[in-house]
C-alpha positions as CSV (number, residue, x, y, z in Angstrom):
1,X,148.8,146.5,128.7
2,X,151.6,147.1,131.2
3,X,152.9,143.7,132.8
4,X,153.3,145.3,136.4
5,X,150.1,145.5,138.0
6,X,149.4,148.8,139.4
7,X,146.7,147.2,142.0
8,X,147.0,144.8,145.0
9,X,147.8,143.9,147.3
10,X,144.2,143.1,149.2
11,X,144.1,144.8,152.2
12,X,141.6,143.4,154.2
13,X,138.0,142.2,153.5
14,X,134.8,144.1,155.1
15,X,132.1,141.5,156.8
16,X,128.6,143.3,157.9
17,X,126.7,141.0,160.5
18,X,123.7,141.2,162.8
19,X,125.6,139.9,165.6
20,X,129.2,141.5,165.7
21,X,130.2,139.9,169.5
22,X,129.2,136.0,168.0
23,X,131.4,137.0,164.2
24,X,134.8,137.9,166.4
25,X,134.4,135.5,168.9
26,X,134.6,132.7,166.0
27,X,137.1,134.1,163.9
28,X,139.1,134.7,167.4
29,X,138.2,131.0,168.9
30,X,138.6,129.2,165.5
31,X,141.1,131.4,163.3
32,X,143.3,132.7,165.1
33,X,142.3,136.6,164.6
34,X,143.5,138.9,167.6
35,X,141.0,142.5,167.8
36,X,143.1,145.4,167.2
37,X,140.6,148.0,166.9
38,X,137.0,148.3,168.1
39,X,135.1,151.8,167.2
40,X,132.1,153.3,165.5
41,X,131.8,154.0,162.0
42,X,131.4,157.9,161.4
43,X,129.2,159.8,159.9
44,X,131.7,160.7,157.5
45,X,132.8,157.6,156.9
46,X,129.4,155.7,155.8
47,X,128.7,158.5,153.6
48,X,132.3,157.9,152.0
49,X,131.4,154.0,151.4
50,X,127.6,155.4,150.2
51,X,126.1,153.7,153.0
52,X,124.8,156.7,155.6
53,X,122.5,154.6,157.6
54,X,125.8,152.8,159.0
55,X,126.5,155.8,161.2
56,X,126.8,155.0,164.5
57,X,127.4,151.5,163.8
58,X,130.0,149.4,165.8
59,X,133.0,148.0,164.2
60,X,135.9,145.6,164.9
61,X,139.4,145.7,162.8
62,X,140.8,142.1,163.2
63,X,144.8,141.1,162.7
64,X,146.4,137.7,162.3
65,X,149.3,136.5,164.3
66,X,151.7,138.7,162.3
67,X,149.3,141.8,163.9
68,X,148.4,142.6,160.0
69,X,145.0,143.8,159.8
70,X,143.3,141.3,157.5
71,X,139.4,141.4,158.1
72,X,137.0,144.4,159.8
73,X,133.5,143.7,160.7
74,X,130.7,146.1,161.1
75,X,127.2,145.4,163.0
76,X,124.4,145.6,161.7
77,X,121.4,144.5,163.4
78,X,118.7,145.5,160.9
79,X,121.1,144.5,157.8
80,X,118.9,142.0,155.5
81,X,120.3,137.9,155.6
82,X,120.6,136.7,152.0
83,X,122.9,133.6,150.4
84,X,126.1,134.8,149.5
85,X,126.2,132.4,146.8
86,X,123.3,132.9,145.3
87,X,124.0,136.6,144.6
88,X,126.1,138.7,142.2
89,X,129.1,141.0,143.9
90,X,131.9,139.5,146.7
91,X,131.1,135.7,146.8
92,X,134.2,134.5,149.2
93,X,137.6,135.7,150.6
94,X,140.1,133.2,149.7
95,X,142.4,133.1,152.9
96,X,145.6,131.7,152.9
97,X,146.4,129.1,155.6
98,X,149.7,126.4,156.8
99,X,147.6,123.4,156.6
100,X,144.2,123.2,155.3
101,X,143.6,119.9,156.8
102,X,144.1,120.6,160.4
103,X,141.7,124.2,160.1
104,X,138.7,121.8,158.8
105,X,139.1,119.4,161.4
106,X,139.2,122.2,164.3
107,X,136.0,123.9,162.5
108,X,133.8,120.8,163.3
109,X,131.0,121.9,166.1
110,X,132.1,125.4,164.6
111,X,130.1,128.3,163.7
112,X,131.5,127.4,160.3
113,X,129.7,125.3,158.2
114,X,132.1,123.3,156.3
115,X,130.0,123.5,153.0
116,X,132.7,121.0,150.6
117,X,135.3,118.9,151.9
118,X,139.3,119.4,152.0
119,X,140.3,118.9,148.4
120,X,143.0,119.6,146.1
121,X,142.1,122.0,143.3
122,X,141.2,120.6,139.7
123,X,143.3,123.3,137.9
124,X,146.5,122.2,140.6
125,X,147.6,119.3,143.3
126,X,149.4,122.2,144.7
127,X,146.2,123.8,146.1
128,X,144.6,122.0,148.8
129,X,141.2,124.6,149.9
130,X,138.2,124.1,152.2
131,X,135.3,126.0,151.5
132,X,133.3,127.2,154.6
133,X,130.1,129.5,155.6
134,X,131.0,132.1,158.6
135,X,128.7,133.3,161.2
136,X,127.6,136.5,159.0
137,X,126.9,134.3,156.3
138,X,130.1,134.9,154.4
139,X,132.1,132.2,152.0
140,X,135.7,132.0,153.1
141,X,138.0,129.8,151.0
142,X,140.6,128.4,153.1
143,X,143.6,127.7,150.9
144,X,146.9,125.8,151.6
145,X,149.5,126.6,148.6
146,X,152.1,123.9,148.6
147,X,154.4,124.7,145.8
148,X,154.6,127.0,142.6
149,X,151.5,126.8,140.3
150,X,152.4,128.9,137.8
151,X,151.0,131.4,135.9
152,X,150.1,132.0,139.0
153,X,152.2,134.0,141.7
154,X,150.5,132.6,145.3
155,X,151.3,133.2,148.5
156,X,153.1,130.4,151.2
157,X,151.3,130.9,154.8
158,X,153.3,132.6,157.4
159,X,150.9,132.0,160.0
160,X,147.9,129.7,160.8
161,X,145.3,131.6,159.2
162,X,147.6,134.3,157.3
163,X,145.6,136.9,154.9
164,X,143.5,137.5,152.4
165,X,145.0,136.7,148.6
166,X,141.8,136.0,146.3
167,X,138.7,137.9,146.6
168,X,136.2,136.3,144.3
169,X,133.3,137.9,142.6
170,X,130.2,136.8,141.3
171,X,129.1,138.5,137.8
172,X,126.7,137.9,134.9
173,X,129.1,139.1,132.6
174,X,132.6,137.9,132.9
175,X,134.1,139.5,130.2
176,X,133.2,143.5,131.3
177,X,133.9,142.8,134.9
178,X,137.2,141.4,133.5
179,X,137.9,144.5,131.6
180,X,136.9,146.9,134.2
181,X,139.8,145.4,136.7
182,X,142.4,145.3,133.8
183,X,141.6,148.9,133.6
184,X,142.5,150.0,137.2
185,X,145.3,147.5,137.3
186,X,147.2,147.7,133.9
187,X,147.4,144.1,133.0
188,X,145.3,141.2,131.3
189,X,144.1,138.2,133.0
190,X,143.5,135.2,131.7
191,X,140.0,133.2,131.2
192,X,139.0,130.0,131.3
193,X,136.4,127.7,132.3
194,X,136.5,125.6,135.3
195,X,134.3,123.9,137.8
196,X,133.3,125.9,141.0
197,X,131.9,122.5,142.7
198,X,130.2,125.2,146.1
199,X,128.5,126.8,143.2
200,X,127.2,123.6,141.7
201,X,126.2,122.4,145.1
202,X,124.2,125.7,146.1
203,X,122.8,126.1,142.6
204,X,121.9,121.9,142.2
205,X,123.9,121.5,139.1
206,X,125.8,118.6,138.3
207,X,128.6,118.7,140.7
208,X,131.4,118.6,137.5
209,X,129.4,121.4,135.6
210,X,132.1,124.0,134.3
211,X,131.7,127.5,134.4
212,X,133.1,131.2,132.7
213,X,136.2,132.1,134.7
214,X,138.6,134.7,134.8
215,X,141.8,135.5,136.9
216,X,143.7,138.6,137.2
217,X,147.5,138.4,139.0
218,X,147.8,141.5,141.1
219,X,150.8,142.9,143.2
220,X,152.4,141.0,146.3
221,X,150.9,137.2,145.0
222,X,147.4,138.4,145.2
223,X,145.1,137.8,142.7
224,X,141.4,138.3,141.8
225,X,138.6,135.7,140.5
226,X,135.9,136.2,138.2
227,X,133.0,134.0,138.2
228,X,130.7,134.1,136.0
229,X,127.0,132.5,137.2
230,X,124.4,133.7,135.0
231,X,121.4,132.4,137.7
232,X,122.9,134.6,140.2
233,X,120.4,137.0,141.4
234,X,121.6,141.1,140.9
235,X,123.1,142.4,144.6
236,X,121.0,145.5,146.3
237,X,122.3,148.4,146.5
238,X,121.7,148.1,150.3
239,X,124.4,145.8,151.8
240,X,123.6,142.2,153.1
241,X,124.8,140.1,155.7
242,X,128.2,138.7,154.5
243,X,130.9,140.4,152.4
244,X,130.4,143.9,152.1
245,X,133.4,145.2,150.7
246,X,136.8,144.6,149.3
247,X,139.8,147.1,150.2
248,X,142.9,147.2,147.7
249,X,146.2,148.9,147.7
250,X,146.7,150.7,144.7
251,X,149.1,152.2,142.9
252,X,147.3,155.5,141.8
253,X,143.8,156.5,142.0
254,X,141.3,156.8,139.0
255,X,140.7,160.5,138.7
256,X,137.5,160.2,138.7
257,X,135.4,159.8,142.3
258,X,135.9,161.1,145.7
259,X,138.7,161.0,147.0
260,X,139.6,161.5,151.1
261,X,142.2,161.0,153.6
262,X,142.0,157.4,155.3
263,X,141.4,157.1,158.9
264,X,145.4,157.1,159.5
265,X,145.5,160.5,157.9
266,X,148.8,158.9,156.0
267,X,147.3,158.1,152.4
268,X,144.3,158.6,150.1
269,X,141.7,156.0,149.4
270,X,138.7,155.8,146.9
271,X,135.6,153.8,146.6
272,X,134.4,152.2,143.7
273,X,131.4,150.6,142.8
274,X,131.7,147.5,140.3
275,X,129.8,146.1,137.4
276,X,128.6,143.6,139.9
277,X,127.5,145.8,142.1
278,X,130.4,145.3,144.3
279,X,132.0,147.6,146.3
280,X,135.8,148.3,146.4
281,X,137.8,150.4,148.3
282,X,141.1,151.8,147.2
283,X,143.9,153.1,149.0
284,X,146.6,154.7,147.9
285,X,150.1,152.8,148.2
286,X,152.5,156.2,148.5
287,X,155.3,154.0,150.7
């Protein structure tokens, strides 16, 4: 397979919530996102994702303090409350931040539930993460990257609370959702096993239990994690509360699916549904 992937960077990450007013008031009280955008989601537009019954629904497009657009979130009030974790598809958006340590301590009395405390990575000392639980029920990882961890090509924060690097999936089977992102991006990822110590808590396995793992290095020091959790329960068709959709740049689109215009009218974008379930959108990178 070609070295150069032909997918990434991750645009943005797509919450649905029951209460879209509390969801950007805490990501813009406690992480430092600014609202660029509030509208309604089109008619044209739901049926695009494969999710008509979100016509009409409002929808807020949140930036960080570089005004990149890194997170949207659409309201739901009727959408169904489940535990991220304890389903197959998007588990968490791994967000990359300046310093880990200050972020935890400002999300105490949050409406984000600080679920394992600030600690460096097993695979790295060069990763220092919090994992927390957002007001739509979401998993955000919040990472601080110190220094090089190579294989690995990461990201170094430009802001507070920067962008979305690591979107990480939940599977039964990590070796077909492995080959079905090597496919649309070109390259091979690596796998290995590792413990996912939020999973071990949620689950009540011993807190050092390893687990099937995969990683796939995409464009721009973004990446994509594969975990696999074989008690996870299969994601509905019908989109939850929490993350309901991944969007990536792409180099060129599969040729098969629908393709449309984005909302800018500048490029082309795609969705996808994986062997998770999960839902990806592709758009075109034609700069």
């Amino acid at each position: 397979m070609n070295s150069t992937p032909k997918l990434g960077p991750i645009i943005m990450g797509t919450l649905l919530t029951r209460d879209l007013a509390a969801c950007v008031s805490a990501y813009e009280n406690f992480l430092h996102a600014c609202v660029q955008r509030r509208a309604k989601i089109s008619e044209a537009q739901a049926a695009f994702w494969g999710h008509p019954h979100l016509t009409g629904c409002a929808y807020v497009m949140l930036v960080n303090a570089l005004n990149e657009p890194f997170l949207r979130i659409v309201e739901d009030p009727n959408c169904e409350e489940v535990d991220t974790l304890m389903h197959t598809g998007w588990m968490a958006l791994e967000i990359v931040v300046k310093d880990v340590d200050a972020i935890a301590t400002s999300l105490t009395n949050s409406p984000f539930e600080i679920l394992r405390p600030v600690a460096d990575l097993s695979i790295s000392n060069q990763i220092r993460a919090v994992q927390v639980r957002g007001p739509a029920g979401e998993i955000l990882y919040l990472t601080q990257i110190k220094g090089a961890v190579p294989p690995f090509e990461l990201p170094m924060a430009r802001c507070a609370v920067d962008k979305v690097f690591i979107p990480v999936l939940c599977t039964h089977d990590r070796k077909k959702t492995l080959a079905f992102y090597e496919n649309l991006s070109g390259n091979s990822g690596l796998n290995f096993d590792t413990k996912i110590t939020v999973i071990n808590q949620a689950y009540g396995y011993d807190i050092n239990r390893n687990h099937p793992v995969a990683t796939l290095q995409l464009k721009d020091n973004s990446l994509i994690e594969i975990d696999q959790v074989d008690a996870a329960k299969p994601s509905e068709n019908r989109p939850a509360s929490g993350i309901m959709m991944v969007t990536f740049a792409a180099h060129t689109l599969p040729k098969n699916g629908a393709v449309k215009d984005c909302p800018t009218g500048t490029k082309r974008s795609m969705v996808l549904r994986g062997i998770a379930g999960e839902v990806i959108e592709l758009v075109q990178d034609i700069a």
